[in-house]
C-alpha positions in Angstrom: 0.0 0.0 0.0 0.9 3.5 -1.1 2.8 5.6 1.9 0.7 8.0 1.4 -1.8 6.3 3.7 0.6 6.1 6.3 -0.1 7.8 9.9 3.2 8.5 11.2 2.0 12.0 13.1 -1.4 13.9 13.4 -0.7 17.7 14.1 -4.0 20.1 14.7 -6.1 21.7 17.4 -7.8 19.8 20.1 -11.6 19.4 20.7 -11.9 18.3 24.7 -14.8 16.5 25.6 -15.6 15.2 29.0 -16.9 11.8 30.3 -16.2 8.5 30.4 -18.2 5.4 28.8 -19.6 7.7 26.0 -20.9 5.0 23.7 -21.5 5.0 20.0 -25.4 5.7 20.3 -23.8 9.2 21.0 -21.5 9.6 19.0 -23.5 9.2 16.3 -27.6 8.3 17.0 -29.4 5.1 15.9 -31.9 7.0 13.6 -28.7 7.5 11.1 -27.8 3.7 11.3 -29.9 3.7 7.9 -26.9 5.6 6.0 -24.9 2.8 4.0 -22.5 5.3 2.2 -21.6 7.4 5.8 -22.8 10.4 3.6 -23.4 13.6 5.6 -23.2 11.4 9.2 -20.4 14.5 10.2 -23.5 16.8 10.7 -25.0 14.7 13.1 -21.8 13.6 15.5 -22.9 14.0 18.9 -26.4 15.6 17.9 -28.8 14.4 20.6 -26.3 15.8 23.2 -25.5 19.2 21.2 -29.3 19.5 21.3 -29.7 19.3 24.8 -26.5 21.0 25.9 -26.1 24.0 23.7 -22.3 24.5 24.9 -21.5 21.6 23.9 -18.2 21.6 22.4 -18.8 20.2 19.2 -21.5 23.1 18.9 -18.7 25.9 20.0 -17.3 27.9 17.3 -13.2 27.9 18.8 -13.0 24.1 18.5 -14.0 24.1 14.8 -11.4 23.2 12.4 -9.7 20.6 15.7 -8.7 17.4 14.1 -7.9 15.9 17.5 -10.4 14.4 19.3 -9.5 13.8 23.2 -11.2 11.9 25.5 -12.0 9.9 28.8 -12.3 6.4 29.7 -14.3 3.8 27.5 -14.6 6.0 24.6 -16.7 3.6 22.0 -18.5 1.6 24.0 -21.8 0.1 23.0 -22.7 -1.2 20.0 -20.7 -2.0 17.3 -21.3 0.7 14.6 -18.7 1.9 11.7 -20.9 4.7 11.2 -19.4 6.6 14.9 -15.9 6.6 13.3 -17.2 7.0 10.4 -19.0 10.7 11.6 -15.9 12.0 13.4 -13.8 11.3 10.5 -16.1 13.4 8.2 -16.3 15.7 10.8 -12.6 16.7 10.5 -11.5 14.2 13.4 -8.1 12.6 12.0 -7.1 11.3 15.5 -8.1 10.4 19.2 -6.5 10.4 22.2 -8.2 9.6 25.6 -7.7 6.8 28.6 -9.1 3.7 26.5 -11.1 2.8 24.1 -13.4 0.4 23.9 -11.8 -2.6 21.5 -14.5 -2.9 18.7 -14.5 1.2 17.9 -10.5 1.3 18.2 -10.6 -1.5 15.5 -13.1 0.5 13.4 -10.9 3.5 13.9 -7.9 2.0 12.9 -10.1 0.2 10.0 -10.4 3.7 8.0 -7.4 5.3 9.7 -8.0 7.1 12.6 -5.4 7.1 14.9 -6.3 6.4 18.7 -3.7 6.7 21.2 -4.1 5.7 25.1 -2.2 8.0 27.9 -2.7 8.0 31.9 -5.7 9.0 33.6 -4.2 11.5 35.3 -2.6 12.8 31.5 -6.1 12.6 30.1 -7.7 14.8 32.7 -5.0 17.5 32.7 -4.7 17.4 29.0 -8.6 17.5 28.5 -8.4 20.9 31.1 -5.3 22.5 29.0 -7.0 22.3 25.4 -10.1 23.5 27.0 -7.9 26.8 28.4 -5.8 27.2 25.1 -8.3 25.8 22.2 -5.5 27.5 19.7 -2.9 25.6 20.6 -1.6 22.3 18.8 -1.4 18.4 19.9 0.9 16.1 18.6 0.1 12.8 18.3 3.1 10.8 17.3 2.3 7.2 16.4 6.4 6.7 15.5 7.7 7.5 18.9 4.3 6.8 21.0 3.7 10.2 22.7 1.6 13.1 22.6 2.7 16.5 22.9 0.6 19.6 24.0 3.3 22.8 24.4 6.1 21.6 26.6 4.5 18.7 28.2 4.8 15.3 26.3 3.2 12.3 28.0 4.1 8.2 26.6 1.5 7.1 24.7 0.0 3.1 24.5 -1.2 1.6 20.8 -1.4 -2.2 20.4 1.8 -3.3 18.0 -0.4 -4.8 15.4 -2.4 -1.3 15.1 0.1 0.7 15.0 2.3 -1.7 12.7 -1.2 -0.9 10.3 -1.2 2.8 10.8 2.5 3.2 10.5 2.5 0.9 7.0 -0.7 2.4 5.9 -1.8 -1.4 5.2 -5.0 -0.5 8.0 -7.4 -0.8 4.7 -7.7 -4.4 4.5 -10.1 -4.4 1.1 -7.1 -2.0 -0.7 -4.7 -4.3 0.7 -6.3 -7.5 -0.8 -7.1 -5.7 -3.7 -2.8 -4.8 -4.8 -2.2 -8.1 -3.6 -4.3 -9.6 -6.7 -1.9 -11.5 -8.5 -0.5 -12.8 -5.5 -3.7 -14.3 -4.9 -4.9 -15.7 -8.6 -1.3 -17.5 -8.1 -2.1 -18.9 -4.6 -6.2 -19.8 -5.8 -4.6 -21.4 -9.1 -2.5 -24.2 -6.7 -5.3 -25.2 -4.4 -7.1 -28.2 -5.4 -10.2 -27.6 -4.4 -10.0 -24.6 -6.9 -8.4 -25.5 -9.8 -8.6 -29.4 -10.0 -11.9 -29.4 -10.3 
């Protein structure tokens, strides 16, 4: 797979949001489940909240443009959808950071390329406090080197090898991956028996 699709570092303003357990139902909200194409899901991330909390800082104009997403514990949980990834990447989202993530939404992150990083409790919470005082300023998240920088602090950062290994390869797309490994494959399909000798 092309380098291009690589994630070696994601470089943008932050958009804080606090809470743990915040589950896909959420993120993005049933009704939109019917989408198949994820087409315009980015202008209903969060929408059931942003309706009922107006400050809500996916409604607040200084976070708009943020291409970090940080969070608490559990981030993802509930069911199963592509679509939540799906919305935050359309959204402008091109990486996460929080506590932890729950496993099914990190692998449907790291699916289309979002990068999701894990730091200390303690790191979340202070970092989910600074972006909130300095919205202008930039995060670093370095998938190479496994940290996260915001201004002069830099905290270690926790991604499972074989995600990272995806992200850092760009080989996360496993249909594009299949799909350049074509010939590879008619060769492989042509020496099985059950396949060809029949």
């Amino acid at each position: 797979m092309s380098r291009d699709n690589s994630r070696r570092q994601i470089v943008g303003r932050g958009i804080p949001l606090l809470g743990n357990d915040i589950d896909t139902d959420r993120i993005i909200p049933a009704r939109y489940l019917k989408s198949v194409t994820f087409e315009d899901l980015e202008a209903h991330v969060f929408e059931d909240d942003r309706r009922q909390a107006p400050d809500h800082p996916f409604n607040q104009p200084r976070y708009r443009g943020a291409v970090v997403l940080v969070v608490g514990q559990n981030f993802g949980s509930g069911s199963s959808r592509e679509h939540a990834p799906e919305a935050l990447r359309r959204w402008g989202i091109r990486g996460l950071v929080g506590g932890s993530f729950a496993e099914i939404f990190f692998d449907n992150c790291t699916a289309i390329g979002l990068l999701c990083l894990t730091i200390q409790a303690e790191d979340i919470g202070w970092l989910i406090e600074a972006v909130a005082r300095h919205p202008e300023r930039e995060i670093l998240l370095d998938l190479e080197h496994r940290l996260v920088r915001f201004g002069e602090r830099a905290f270690p950062a926790m991604i499972p090898d074989g995600a990272r290994h995806q992200l850092l390869t760009g080989t996360c797309n496993a249909t594009s991956v299949l799909l350049e490994a074509g010939e590879a494959i008619e060769l492989v399909a042509k020496r099985l028996p059950y396949i060809a000798g029949y």
